[in-house]
C-alpha positions in Angstrom: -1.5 25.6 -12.0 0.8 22.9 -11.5 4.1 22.3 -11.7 4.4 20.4 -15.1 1.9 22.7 -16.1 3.9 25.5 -15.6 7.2 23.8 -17.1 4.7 22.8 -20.2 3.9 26.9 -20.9 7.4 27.6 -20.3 8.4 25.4 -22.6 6.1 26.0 -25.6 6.8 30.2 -24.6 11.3 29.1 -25.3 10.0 27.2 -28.5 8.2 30.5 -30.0 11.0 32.7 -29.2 13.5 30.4 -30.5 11.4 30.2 -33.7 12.0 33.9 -33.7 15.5 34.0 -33.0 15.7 31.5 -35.8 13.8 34.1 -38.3 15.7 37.2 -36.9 19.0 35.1 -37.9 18.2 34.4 -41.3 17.7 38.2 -42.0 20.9 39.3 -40.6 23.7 38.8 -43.0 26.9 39.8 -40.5 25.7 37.4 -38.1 28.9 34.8 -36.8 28.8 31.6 -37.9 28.1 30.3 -34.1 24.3 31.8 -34.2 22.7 29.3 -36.2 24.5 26.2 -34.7 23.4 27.6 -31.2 20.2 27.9 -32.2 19.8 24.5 -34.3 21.2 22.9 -30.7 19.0 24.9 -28.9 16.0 23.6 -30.5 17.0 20.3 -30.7 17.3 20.9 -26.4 14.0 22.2 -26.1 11.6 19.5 -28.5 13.8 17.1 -26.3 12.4 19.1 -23.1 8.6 19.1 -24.9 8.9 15.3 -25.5 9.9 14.3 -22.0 7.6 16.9 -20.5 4.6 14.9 -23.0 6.0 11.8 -21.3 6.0 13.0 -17.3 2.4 14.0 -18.0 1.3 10.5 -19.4 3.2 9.2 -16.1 1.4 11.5 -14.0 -1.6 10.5 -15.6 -1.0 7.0 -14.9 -0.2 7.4 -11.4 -3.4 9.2 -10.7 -5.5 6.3 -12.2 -3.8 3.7 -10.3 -3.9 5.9 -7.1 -7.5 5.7 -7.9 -7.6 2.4 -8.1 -5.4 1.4 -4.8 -8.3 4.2 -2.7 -11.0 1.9 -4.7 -9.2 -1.9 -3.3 -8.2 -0.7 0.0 -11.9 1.0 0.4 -13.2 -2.5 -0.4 -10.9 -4.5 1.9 -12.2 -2.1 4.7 -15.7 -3.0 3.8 -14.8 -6.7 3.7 -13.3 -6.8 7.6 -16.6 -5.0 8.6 -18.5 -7.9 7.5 -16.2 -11.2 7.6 -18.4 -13.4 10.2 -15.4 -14.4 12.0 -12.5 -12.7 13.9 -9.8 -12.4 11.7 -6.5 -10.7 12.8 -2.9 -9.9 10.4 -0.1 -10.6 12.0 3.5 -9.6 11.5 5.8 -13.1 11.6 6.7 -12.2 15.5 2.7 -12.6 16.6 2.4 -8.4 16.6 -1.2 -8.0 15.1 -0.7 -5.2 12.9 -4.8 -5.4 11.7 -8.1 -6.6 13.2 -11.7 -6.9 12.2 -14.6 -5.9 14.3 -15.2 -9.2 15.3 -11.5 -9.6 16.7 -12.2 -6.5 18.6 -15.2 -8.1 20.2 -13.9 -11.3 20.7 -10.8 -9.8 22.9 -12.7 -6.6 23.9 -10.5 -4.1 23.0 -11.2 -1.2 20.4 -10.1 -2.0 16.9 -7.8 0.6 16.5 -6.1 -0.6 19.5 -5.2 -3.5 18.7 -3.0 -2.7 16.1 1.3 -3.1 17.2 0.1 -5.7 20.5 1.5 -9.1 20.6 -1.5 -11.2 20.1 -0.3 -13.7 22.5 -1.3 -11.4 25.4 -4.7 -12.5 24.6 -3.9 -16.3 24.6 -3.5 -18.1 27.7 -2.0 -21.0 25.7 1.4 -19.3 24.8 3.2 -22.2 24.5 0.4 -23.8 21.9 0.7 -20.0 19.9 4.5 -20.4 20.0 4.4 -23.9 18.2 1.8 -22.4 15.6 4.3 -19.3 14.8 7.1 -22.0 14.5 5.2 -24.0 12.4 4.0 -21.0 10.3 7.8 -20.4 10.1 9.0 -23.8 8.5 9.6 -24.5 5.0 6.3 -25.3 3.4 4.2 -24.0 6.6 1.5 -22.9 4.6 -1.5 -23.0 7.6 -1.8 -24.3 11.1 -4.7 -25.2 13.1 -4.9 -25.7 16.9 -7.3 -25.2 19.8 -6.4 -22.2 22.1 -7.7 -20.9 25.3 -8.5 -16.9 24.2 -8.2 -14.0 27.3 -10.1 -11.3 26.5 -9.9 -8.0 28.5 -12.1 -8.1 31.5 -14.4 -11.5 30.2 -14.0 -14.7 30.9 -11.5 -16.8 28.8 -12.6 -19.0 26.2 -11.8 -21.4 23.8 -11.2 -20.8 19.7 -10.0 -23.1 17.2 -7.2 -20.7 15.7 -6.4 -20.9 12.3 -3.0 -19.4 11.2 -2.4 -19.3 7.2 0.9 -17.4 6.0 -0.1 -14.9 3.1 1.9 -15.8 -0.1 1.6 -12.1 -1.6 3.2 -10.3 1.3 4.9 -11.0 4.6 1.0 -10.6 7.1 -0.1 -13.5 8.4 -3.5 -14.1 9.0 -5.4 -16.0 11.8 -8.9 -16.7 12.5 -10.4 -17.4 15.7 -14.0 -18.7 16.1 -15.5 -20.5 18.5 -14.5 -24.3 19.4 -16.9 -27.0 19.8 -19.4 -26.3 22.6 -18.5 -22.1 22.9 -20.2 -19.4 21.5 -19.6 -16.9 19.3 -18.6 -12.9 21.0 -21.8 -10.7 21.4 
């Protein structure tokens, strides 16, 4: 039993004895003229408690369905990196990927998982061409930036990706894409 559950039945149990109180009170004929007032007050307290008990449970409601429907996006946008043709990575303004896609895991051949709170430009051997793109994402109006860059991934052989850096509107990630330049091929 829950919580509000609990405070609900407790609640509706203080109404029924109050209603009795209330009856008891109008049989009693040497009772102080404080009783009924008390009572009246009380009453008034506890439909106030049964109203905004009504309401919590209409929020909780609420929150479930929309915690339901956050599991159902963020389930989809996990489906969606597993099958995005190209290496995509989220980025923090600084450059520190805080989210890959399998394909950015195979381009710089490192486990997804670990990829995430790196400095992506330990995988570029073009810093100073990264640097001017994160500048450039940084300036007024710096929607997207496009640039070719020379890629080190772990224990291969560098290679060249046309890197395409766009700053998400809706939230502070950044997203880049990688895929391969003219002439390159695409990570097996």
């Amino acid at each position: 039993m829950t919580q509000l559950h609990t405070l609900t039945v407790r609640t509706t149990a203080a109404l029924g004895r109050l209603a009795d109180l209330q009856r008891r009170a109008e049989h009693v004929t040497s009772a102080t003229p404080v009783i009924k007032p008390a009572l009246k007050e009380l009453a008034s307290a506890l439909e106030e408690l049964q109203v905004a008990n009504e309401h919590l449970q209409a929020q909780i409601e609420e929150l479930a369905a929309s915690r339901v429907r956050a599991d159902d996006v963020s389930r989809r946008f996990e489906e969606f990196l597993k099958v995005v043709p190209i290496a995509c990575i989220w980025s923090d303004p600084q450059g520190v990927i805080l989210e890959a896609n399998d394909m950015s895991a195979a381009l710089l051949n490192v486990a997804r998982p670990r990829l995430a709170g790196k400095p992506l430009m330990l995988f570029l051997s073009d810093r100073p061409r990264f640097f001017d793109a994160l500048a450039a994402l940084s300036a007024p109006g710096g929607g997207a930036v496009e640039t070719d860059i020379t890629v080190r991934p772990r224990e291969r052989r560098p290679r060249l990706v046309r890197l395409t850096g766009r700053v998400l509107e809706s939230e502070s990630r950044w997203c880049w894409f990688l895929r391969p330049a003219e002439g390159e091929e695409a990570p097996a």
